[in-house]
C-alpha positions as CSV (number, residue, x, y, z in Angstrom):
1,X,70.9,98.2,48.1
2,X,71.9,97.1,44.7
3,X,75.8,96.0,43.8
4,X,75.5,98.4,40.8
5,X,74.5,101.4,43.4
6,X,77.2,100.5,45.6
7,X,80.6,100.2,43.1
8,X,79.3,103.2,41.8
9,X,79.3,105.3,44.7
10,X,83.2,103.7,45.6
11,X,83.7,104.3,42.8
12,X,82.7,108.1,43.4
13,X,84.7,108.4,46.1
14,X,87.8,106.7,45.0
15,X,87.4,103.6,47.8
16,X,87.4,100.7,45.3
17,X,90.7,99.3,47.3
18,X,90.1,99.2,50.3
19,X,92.5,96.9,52.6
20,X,91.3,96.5,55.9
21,X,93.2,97.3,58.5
22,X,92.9,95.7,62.2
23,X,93.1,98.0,65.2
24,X,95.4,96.8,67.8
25,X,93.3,95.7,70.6
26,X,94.0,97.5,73.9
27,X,95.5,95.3,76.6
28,X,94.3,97.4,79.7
29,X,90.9,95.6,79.5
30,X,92.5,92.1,79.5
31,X,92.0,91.8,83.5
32,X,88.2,92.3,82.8
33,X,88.3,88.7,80.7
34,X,90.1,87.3,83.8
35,X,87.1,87.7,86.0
36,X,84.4,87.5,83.6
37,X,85.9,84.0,82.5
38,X,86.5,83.0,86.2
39,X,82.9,84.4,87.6
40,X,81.1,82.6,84.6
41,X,82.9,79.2,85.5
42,X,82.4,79.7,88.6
43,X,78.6,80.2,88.8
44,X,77.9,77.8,86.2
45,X,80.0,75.1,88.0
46,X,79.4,75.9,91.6
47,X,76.1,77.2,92.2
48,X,74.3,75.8,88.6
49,X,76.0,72.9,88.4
50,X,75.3,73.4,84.6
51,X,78.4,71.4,83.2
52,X,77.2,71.4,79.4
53,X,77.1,75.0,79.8
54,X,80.9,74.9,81.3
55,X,81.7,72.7,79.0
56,X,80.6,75.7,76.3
57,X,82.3,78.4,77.9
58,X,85.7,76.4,78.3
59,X,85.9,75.6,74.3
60,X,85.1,79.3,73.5
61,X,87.4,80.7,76.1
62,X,90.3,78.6,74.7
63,X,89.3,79.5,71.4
64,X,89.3,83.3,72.3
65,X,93.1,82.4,73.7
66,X,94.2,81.4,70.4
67,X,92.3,84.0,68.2
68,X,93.8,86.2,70.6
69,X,97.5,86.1,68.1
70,X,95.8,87.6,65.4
71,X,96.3,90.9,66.7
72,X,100.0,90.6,67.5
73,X,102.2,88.1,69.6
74,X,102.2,90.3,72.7
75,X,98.8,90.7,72.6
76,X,98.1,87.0,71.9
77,X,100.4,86.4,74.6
78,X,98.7,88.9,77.4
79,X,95.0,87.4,76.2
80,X,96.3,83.9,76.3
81,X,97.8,84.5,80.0
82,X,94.5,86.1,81.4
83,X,92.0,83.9,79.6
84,X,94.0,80.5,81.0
85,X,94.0,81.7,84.5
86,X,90.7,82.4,84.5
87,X,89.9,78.9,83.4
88,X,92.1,77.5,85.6
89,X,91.2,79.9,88.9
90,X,87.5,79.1,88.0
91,X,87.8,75.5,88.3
92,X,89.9,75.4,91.5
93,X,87.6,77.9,93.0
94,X,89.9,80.3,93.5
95,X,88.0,83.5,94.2
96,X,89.0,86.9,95.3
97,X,90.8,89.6,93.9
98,X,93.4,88.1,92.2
99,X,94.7,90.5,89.3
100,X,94.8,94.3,90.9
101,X,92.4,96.2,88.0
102,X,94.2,98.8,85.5
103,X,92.0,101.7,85.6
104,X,90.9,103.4,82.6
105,X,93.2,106.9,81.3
106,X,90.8,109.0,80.2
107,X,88.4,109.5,83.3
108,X,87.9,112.5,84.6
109,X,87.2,112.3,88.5
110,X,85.3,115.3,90.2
């Protein structure tokens, strides 16, 4: 699409100023990141013995702990708990259920 087509139809509707605006990010799905951090270590380390491939997940799990503060200090705190313990519970081999699940709100159970 061209950049003429575009400004013009902001322009149409009045959207030429747009900030963007970050969504607070919902911190019941935070013991979900636990166990997928703490399964994938596990599996990779344990049974694959794939330790370049460890090695990957650890640097982007602690770099999802700190991009985890852009979306607010509690937040950033929560994400940075549960992404650390899954690190550190998937290298000591700690398995079983460790962090009791939040369930979702808005099921509706027949």
């Amino acid at each position: 699409m061209p950049a003429e087509e575009i400004y013009r139809h902001r322009l149409l509707h009045n959207r030429l100023n747009l900030v963007k605006v970050y969504k607070a990010k919902s911190k019941e799905s935070l013991w979900r990141e636990y166990y997928s951090t703490r399964n994938i270590i596990h599996i990779l380390l344990r049974k694959e013995k794939a330790y370049r491939a460890v090695l990957n997940i650890s640097l982007r799990t602690i770099a999802k702990m700190v991009y985890g503060f852009k979306f607010g200090y509690e937040y950033g705190r929560l994400n940075f708990y549960f992404l650390f313990k899954g690190l550190y519970d998937g290298f000591r081999n700690k398995m079983g259920m460790t962090i009791i699940p939040i369930p979702k709100k808005n099921i509706v159970k027949f």
